[in-house]
C-alpha positions, 0 to 999 in steps of 0.5 A: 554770369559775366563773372564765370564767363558762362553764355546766358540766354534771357527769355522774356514770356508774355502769355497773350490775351490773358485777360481774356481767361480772367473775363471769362474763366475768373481770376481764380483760374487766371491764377491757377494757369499762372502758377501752372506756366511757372511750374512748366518753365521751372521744370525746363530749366531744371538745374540750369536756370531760373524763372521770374514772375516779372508781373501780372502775365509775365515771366523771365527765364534765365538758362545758364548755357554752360557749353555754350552749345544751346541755340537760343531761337531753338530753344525759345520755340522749345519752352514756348511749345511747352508752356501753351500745352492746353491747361485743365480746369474743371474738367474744360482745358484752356488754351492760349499762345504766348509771345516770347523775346529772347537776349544772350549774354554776351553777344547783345549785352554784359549785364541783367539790367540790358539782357532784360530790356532786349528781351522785353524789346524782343518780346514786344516786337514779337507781339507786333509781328502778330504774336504767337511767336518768338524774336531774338533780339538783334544788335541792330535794336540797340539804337532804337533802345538807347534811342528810347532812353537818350531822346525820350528824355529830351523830346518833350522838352524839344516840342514846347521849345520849338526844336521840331521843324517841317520840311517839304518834299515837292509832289510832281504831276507826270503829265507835265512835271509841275510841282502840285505840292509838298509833303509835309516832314518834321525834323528834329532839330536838337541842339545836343544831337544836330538834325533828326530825321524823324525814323529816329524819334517819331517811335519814341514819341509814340512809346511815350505818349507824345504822338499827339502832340508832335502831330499837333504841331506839324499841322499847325506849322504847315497851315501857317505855312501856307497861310504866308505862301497864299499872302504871298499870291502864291495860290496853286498849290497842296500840302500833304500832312501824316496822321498818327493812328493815335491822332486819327482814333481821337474824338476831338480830331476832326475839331481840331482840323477844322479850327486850326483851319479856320485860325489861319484862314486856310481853305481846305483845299490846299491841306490832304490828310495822309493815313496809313492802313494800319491806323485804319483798321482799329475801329473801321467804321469809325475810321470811315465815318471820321474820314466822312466828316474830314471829307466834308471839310472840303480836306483830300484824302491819301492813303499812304504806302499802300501795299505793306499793310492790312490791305482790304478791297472791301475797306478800300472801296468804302473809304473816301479817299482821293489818292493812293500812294505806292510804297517805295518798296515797290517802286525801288524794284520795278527796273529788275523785279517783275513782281514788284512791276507787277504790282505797281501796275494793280495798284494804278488800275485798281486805284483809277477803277476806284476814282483815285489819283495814284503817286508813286512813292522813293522816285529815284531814276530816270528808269523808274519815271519811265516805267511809272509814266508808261503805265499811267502813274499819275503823280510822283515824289522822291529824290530824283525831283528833291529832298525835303527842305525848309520852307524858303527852298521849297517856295523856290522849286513850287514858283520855278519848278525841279529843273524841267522834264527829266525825259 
């Protein structure tokens, strides 16, 4: 409608868990809900819009707002209300819920063709929010899609040709600053878009199926790291590698550890396996028999940015994990929020009731070290002791140090 200059409001539906009514009520009836949900949103727009079966349990709705009045969100949550009205089928009604993206012409794009993929953006970022729900669509998103589209093309080719690179940020112990490590962080390094940290490319690996391989890489480059750092006699030292959700749910990852390991020599003591709460809660207690099996390598354990996620004490006591990392989150506030403090000060009790190491992640002021200090943090790591570097740099702050104590 960029020709009539008339508002348009995208709304991109996706009914969730649908294949649920098919397993259990049959495809005759998943189809007869379909047809129902058509016929509701027909009926909302009236004659002011239009509706789209995109596929299989999706839809799209176009609503022309001609007074330029209708407030998107309101809207949305309006025709999501009446597309989950219970549906009945042979004398039983069916319930579901749906997760709906919503995108405007002319705030966040000019033609169909974007209107649609913010939408479905939208909509997708909602199913991540926990479905059930409805995202509008924000200006802000438009990187992370033209992203998609501009780095997806050029990322698969960046791994076979060596354009990634790992740099190290130094791990300090609070009782005495020295430097205990480095967390391993991949770079980009494009010849076409200069340096990459990963926030800009690490989600479109993931969209495109190329976790896999981008953590393949990393591992392999930092054993060979520390294979020269161990030729060189420089002994005492650990480095800390993420783990994809994707990577750790594979059958063979564990084997592959272990024979990457074995290919450079490296005893598993100076390799700590970073992962996140959310990879964990897939299969539990596959999780908790593979970080066993990881365990029995002789490789450490951290949970990561602990505190944001899907925090379970139950979980937490049964998995083998050696050290707890408290999201920046957290540490950035400690200063002026007493509940960020507050927090922080669990996490470091729970975590030595439970036998862990705590480090404190985003370490940024002398403030923050003090408090930390005080309340018996263990380890920390962030800017106020460095950035990450290439490996020639970090060698160079693991035998001499960040510069003594900061207090």
């Amino acid at each position: 409608m960029a020709e009539t200059h008339e508002r348009v409001i995208l709304l991109y539906i996706d009914i969730d868990n649908f294949h649920v009514i098919n397993e259990t009520r049959g495809h005759a009836v998943g189809d007869e809900v379909l047809r129902s949900i058509a016929a509701r949103l027909t009926a909302a727009c009236r004659e002011h819009g239009y509706v789209a079966h995109i596929a299989g349990d999706e839809f799209a709705v176009a609503l022309i707002d001609t007074q330029a009045i209708t407030d998107q969100l309101s809207f949305a949550e309006a025709l999501k209300a009446d597309v989950e009205r219970p549906i009945r089928s042979d004398e039983h009604q069916i319930h579901f819920t749906c997760s709906v993206g919503v995108s405007c012409f002319p705030e966040n794009g000019a033609t169909a063709q974007e209107l649609l993929r913010q939408a479905e953006a939208a909509m997708r970022r909602a199913k991540r929010n926990g479905r059930d729900t409805v995202c509008v669509f924000g200006n802000e998103q438009k990187q992370a899609i033209a992203d998609r589209r501009t780095l997806g093309l050029a990322l698969d080719e960046a791994i076979r040709d060596g354009q990634l690179v790992v740099h190290y940020q130094p791990q300090i112990r609070a009782s005495d600053w020295r430097v205990l490590g480095f967390e391993a962080l991949v770079r980009w390094q494009s010849p076409e878009f200069g340096l990459l940290p990963p926030a800009r490319f690490l989600g479109v690996a993931e969209a495109l199926g190329l976790m896999t391989d981008v953590d393949n890489f990393v591992f392999e480059s930092v054993c060979a790291q520390a294979r020269t750092w161990l030729d060189d006699s420089t002994t005492d030292f650990c480095m800390s590698v993420n783990v994809s959700s994707v990577q750790l749910q594979r059958v063979d990852f564990v084997e592959r550890i272990s024979q990457t390991l074995a290919k450079w020599a490296l005893p598993a003591r100076h390799i700590e396996l970073e992962l996140t709460e959310g990879a964990m809660i897939g299969n539990v207690e596959r999780v908790i028999s593979t970080m066993s099996a990881l365990k029995s390598l002789g490789v450490r354990l951290a949970l990561d940015d602990f505190g944001t996620g899907y925090s379970s004490l139950n979980y937490l006591r049964r998995f083998p994990i050696d050290k707890l990392k408290i999201d920046q989150s957290f540490v950035s506030d400690i200063s002026s929020d007493t509940s960020a403090a507050g927090i922080c000060n669990a996490i470091i009790a729970l975590a030595h009731q439970l036998g862990m190491t705590v480090l404190a992640e985003g370490v940024e002021t002398v403030g923050q070290i003090r408090y930390l200090r005080s309340n018996d943090c263990d380890q920390f790591q962030g800017f106020y002791f460095g950035k990450p570097t290439p490996p020639a740099q970090a060698l160079e702050v693991l035998k001499h140090g960040c510069g003594g104590a900061p207090i």
